[in-house]
C-alpha positions in Angstrom: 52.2 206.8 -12.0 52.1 204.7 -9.3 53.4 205.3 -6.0 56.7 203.1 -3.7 55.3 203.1 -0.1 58.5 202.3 2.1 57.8 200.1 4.8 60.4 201.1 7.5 60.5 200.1 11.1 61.9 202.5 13.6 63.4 202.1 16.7 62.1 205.6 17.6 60.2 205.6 20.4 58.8 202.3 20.0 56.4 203.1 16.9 55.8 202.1 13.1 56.6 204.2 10.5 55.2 203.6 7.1 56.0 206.1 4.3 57.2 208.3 6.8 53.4 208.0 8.9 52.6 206.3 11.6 50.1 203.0 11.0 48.4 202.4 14.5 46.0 199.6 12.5 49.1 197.4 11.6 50.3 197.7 15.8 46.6 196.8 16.9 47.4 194.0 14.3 50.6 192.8 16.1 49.2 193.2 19.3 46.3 190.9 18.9 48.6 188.4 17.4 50.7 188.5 20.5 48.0 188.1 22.7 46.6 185.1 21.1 50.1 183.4 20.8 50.2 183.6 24.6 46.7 182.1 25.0 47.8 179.0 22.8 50.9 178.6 25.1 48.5 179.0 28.3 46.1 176.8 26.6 49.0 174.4 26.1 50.4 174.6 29.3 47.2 173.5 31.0 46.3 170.8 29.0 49.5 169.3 28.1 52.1 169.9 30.7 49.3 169.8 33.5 47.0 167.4 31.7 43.4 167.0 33.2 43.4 163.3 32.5 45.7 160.2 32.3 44.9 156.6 30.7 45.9 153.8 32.8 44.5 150.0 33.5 42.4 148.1 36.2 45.7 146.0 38.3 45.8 144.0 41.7 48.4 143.2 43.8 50.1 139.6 43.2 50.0 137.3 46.4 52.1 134.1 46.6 51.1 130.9 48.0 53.7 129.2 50.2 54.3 126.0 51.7 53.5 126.3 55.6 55.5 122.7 56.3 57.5 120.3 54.6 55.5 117.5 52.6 54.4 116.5 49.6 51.4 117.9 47.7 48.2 115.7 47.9 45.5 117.6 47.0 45.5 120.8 44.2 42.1 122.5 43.0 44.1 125.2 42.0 44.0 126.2 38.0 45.4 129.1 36.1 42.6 131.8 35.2 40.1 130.8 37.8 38.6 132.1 40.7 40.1 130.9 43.9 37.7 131.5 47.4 38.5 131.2 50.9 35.9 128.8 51.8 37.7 125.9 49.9 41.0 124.2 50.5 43.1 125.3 47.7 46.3 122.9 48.5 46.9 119.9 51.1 50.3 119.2 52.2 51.0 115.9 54.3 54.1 115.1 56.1 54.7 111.5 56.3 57.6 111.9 58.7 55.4 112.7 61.9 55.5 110.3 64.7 51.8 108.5 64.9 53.0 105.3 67.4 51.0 106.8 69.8 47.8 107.2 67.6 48.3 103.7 66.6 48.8 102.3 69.9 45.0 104.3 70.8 43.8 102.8 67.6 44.7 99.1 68.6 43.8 99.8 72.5 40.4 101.3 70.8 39.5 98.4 68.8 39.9 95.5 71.4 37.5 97.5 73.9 34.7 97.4 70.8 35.5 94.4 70.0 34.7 93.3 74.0 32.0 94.9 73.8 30.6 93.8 70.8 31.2 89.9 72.6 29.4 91.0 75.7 26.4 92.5 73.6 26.4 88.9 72.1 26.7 87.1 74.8 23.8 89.3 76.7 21.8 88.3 73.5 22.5 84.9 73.8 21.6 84.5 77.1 18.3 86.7 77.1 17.4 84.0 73.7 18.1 81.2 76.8 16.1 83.0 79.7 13.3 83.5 76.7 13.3 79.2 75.8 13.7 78.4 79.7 11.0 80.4 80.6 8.4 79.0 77.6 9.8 75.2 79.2 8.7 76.4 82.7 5.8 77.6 81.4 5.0 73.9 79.4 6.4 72.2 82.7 4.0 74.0 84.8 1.2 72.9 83.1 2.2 69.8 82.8 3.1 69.2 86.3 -0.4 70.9 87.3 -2.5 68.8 84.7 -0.9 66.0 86.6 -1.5 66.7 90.4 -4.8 67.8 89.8 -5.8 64.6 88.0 -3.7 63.2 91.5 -6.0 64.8 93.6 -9.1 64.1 91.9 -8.3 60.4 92.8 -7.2 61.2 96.0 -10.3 63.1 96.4 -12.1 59.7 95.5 -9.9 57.6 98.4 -11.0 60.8 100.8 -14.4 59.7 100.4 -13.8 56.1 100.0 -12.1 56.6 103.6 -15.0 58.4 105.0 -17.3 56.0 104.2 -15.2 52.5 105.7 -14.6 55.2 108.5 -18.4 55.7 109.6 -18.8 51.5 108.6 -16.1 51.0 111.5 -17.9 53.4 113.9 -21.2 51.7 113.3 -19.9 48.4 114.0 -18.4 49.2 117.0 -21.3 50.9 118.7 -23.1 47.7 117.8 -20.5 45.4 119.2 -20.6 47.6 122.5 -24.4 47.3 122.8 -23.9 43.7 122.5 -21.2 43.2 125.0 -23.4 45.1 127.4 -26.2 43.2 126.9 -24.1 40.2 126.6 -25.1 39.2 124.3 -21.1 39.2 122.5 -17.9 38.5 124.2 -15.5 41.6 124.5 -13.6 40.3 121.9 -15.5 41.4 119.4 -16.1 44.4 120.8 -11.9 44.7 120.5 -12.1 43.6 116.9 -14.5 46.4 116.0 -12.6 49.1 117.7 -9.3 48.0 115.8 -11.2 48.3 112.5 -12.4 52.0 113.4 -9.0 52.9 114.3 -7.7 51.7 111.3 -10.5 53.0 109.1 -9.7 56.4 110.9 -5.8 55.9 109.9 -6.7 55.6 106.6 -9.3 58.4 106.5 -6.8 60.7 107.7 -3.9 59.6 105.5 -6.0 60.3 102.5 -6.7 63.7 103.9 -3.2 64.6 104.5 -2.7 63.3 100.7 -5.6 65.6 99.1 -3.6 68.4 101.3 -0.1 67.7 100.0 -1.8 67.7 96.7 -3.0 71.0 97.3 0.2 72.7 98.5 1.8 71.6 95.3 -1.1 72.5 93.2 -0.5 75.8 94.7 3.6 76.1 94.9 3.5 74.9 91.0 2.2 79.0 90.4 5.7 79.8 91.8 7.5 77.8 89.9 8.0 75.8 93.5 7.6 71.7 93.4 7.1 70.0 96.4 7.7 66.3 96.0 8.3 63.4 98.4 8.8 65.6 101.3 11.3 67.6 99.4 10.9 71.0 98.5 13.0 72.8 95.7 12.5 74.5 92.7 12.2 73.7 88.7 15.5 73.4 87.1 14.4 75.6 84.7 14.0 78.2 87.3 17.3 77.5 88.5 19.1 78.0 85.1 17.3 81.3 84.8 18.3 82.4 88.2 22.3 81.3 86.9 21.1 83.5 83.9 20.3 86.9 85.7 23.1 86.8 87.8 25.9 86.3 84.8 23.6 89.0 82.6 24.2 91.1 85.6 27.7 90.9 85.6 27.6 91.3 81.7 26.2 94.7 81.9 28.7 95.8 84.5 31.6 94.4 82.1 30.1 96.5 79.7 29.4 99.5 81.2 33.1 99.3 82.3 34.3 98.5 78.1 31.6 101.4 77.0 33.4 103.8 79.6 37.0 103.1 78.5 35.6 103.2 74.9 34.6 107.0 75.4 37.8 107.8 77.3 39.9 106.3 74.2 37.8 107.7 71.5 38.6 111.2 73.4 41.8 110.1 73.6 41.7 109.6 69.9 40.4 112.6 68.4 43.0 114.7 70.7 45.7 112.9 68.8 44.7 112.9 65.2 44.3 116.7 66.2 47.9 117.2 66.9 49.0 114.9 64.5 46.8 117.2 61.5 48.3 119.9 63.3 52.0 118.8 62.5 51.2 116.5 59.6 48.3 117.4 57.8 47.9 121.3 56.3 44.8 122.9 54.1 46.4 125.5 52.2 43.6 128.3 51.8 43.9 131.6 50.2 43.5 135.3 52.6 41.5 136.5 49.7 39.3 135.8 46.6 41.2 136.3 43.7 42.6 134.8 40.2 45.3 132.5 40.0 47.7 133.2 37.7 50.5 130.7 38.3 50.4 127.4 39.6 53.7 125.8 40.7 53.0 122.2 41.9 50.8 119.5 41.5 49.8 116.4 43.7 52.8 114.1 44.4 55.1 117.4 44.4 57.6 117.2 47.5 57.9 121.1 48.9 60.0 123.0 51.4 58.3 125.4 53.6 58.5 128.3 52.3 58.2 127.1 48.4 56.4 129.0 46.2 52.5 127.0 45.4 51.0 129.2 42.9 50.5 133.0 42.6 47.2 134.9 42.4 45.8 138.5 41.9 44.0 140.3 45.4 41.1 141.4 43.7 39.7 143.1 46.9 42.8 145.4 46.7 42.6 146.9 43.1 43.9 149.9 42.2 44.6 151.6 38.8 48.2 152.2 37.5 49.2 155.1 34.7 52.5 156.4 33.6 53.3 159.5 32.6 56.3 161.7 32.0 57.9 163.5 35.4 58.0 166.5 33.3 54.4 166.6 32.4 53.2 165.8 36.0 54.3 168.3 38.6 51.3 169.1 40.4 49.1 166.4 41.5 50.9 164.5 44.9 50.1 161.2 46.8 46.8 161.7 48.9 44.9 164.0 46.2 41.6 163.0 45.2 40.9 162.1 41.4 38.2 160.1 40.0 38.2 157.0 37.9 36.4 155.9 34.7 36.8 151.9 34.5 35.9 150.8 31.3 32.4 149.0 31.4 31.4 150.8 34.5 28.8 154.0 34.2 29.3 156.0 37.1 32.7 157.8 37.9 34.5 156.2 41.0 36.2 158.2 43.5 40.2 157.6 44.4 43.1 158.8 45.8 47.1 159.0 44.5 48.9 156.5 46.7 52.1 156.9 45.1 54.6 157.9 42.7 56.6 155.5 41.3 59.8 155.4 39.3 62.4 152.7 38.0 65.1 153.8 41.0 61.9 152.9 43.2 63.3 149.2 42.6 66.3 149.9 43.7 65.9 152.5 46.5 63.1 151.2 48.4 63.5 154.3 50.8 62.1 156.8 48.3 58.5 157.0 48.1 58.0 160.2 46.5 60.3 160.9 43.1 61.5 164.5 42.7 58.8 165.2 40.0 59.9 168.7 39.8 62.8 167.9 37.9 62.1 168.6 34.1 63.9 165.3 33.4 61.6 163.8 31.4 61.6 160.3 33.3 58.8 157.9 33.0 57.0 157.8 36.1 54.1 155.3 37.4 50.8 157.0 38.9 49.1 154.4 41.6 45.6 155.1 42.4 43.8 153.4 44.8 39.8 153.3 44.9 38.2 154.6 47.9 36.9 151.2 50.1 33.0 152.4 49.2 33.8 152.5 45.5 36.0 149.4 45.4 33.2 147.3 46.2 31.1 147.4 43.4 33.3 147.4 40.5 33.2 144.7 38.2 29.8 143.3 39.5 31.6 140.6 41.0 34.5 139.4 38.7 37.9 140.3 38.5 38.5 143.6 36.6 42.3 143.5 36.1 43.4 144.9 32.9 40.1 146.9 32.0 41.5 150.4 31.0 41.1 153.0 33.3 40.6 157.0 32.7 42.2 159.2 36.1 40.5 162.2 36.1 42.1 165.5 37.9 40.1 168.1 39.8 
C-alpha cells in the first residue's frame, strides 16, 4: 500500500512542512539556490552593466586647409590617401592683382647699370688688346730705330777717325810752314794757309765728335722709348697712344666701379621688393602637421577667397581612440581616468586617459562637456580616449593608424 506524502508549505514560523515534518535538506536546497542566483546577478552586474572593456577604433582629428589670400591656385601636390609633410609646399596661391610698378621700374634701372657695365668691361678689353699691339709696335720700332743709329754711328765712328787723321795732317803742315817762315825760307802766306787748314780740319774733327755723341744719346734714349732727332726731343707715337690708353682705362675702372656700386645697391633694392611683393602676392600653403589627406578641394587654375576650404586631412600626431556605449551601462568610469589601449597590430598595451564623454546634444549644446551618465536612459554615448604623449609616439611604426580597431581596457 503505498503511502500520499503531502507537500504543504506553512507560513508558520517561517519553516517547511512535509507530511506534517519538518525537511531542513529541501531549505538548505533553496538556500543555496538563492545564493547562487545572486552571484549571477553580481556577476552580471560587473561585467555587463560595469563592463571591464569597450571596442572602439584608431581616429584623428580632421584639419582644414584654407586660403590665406585671394588668388588663384598654381601649384597642388596634394592627393587623396597620401601622406602630406611639413617640409613641402602643399598649395601656392598667387595674386595677380599686387602692384609690381615699382619692381619693374628696379628691374629696368637694374638692367641698364649691367648692361654699362658689361660696355665698360668691353671697352677695358678692347683697349688693353690696343695697349698689348702698341706695345709689340714699340717694341719692333725700337729695334728698328736702334739697328739704324748704331749702323749711323758706326759710320760716324769711321768720319771720327777720318777727322782725326786730316786733323794731325793739318797740324803737321803747319809746324812745317812755321819752321820755314822762320828760317825764311817760306813767305807767311803759307804759313796762313796751313793754319786755315788745321782749323778747318779741327772743325771737322769736332763736328764728327759731336755727331758719334748725338748718336749715342739716342742710342741710349731709344731704351726709353725717347727719340731724339734733329734737335728735337719727343717721344714714339706709340708711346703716346699708350699714355692716351692708361689714362681713358683709368677713368674706365672708375666708371665701373661707380655702375658695379649702383648694381649692388639695386640688386638689394631688388630682393627687398620681390620680398614684399611674395609677401602680398605669392603664398606656400604648408600643412602644421603630418597627416593624410582626405579631401582635396581645388586644383591649379582654381580662383579662391581667403578663407576657402583647400583640402582636408587627418592630424595623425593627435590620435585618439573613440567607443560608444550605452549611458546606462557606463556610470563609473569619468574624464581623466586612466585605461589602457590594445590597437590592433600593436603588441604591447598603451596607456590613456578618458578625455571626454560625448553625446548627440553635445552638437547642439557645446557647453556641456560631461553628459549626465547617471541617468538610466539608455542613450548612446561616445567614449574619447586620448594616448598618453609617450605612448602616442610609437604607434603605427610610422603610418597612419586611423581606423585600426581599438580595445579600452578599465582598471
Amino acid at each position: 500500500m503505498s503511502e500520499t506524502v503531502d507537500y504543504r508549505i506553512s507560513a508558520d514560523r517561517g519553516r517547511i512542512r512535509i507530511g506534517g515534518r519538518w525537511s531542513w535538506s529541501w531549505a538548505l536546497r533553496i538556500a543555496i539556490l538563492l545564493l547562487s542566483l545572486i552571484a549571477a546577478a553580481l556577476y552580471s552586474w560587473n561585467r555587463i552593466v560595469t563592463p571591464a572593456s569597450l571596442e572602439g577604433v584608431v581616429n584623428a582629428p580632421l584639419i582644414t586647409l584654407r586660403a590665406p589670400i585671394d588668388g588663384v591656385v598654381t601649384l597642388s601636390t596634394a592627393r587623396a590617401g597620401e601622406v602630406g609633410g611639413t617640409d613641402v609646399p602643399m598649395f601656392q596661391l598667387v595674386d595677380r592683382r599686387v602692384d609690381r610698378r615699382r619692381e619693374s621700374d628696379l628691374r629696368v634701372r637694374l638692367s641698364d647699370a649691367e648692361q654699362r657695365a658689361s660696355h665698360l668691361d668691353r671697352l677695358s678689353a678692347e683697349l688693353a688688346t690696343v695697349t698689348a699691339d702698341l706695345r709689340q709696335r714699340a717694341v719692333a720700332l725700337s729695334e728698328s730705330e736702334e739697328a739704324r743709329i748704331t749702323a749711323a754711328l758706326r759710320a760716324q765712328h769711321a768720319n771720327v777717325i777720318g777727322a782725326a787723321g786730316a786733323l794731325a795732317l793739318a797740324r803737321a803742315q803747319e809746324d812745317r810752314a812755321r819752321a820755314l817762315r822762320d828760317t825764311g825760307a817760306a813767305p807767311q802766306t803759307r804759313l796762313d794757309d796751313a793754319i786755315a787748314t788745321r782749323v778747318g780740319a779741327q772743325a771737322a774733327f769736332d763736328r764728327a765728335q759731336a755727331d758719334v755723341d748725338t748718336l749715342n744719346a739716342q742710342l741710349s734714349a731709344i731704351g726709353r722709348n725717347v727719340f731724339l732727332q734733329a734737335g728735337f726731343a719727343g717721344t714714339s707715337y706709340v708711346q703716346q697712344k699708350s699714355d692716351e690708353i692708361q689714362v681713358r682705362m683709368a677713368e674706365i675702372r672708375y666708371q665701373h666701379a661707380q655702375a658695379m656700386s649702383e648694381i649692388g645697391s639695386l640688386r638689394l633694392a631688388l630682393a627687398a621688393e620681390e620680398d614684399r611683393v611674395a609677401e602680398l602676392r605669392d603664398v606656400s600653403v604648408l600643412p602644421r602637421t603630418e597627416g593624410h589627406v582626405t579631401s582635396v578641394y581645388v586644383a591649379p587654375g582654381t580662383e579662391v577667397l581667403r578663407g576657402n576650404p583647400l583640402a582636408d586631412m587627418l592630424d595623425c600626431s593627435a590620435l585618439y581612440v573613440e567607443a560608444n556605449v550605452s549611458a546606462g551601462w557606463f556610470a563609473r568610469p569619468r574624464p581623466g581616468d586612466p585605461v589602457r589601449v590594445r590597437v590592433y597590430g600593436e603588441q604591447a598595451e598603451l596607456m590613456g586617459h578618458i578625455r571626454t564623454l560625448r553625446d548627440s546634444g553635445m552638437a547642439l549644446d557645446p557647453s556641456r562637456t560631461i553628459p549626465i551618465a547617471e541617468q538610466q536612459n539608455r542613450q548612446s554615448l561616445t567614449l574619447i580616449v586620448d594616448f598618453e604623449p609617450s605612448a602616442r609616439r610609437g604607434i603605427g611604426g610610422g603610418r597612419c593608424p586611423v581606423g585600426r580597431p581599438a580595445t579600452v581596457l578599465f582598471n
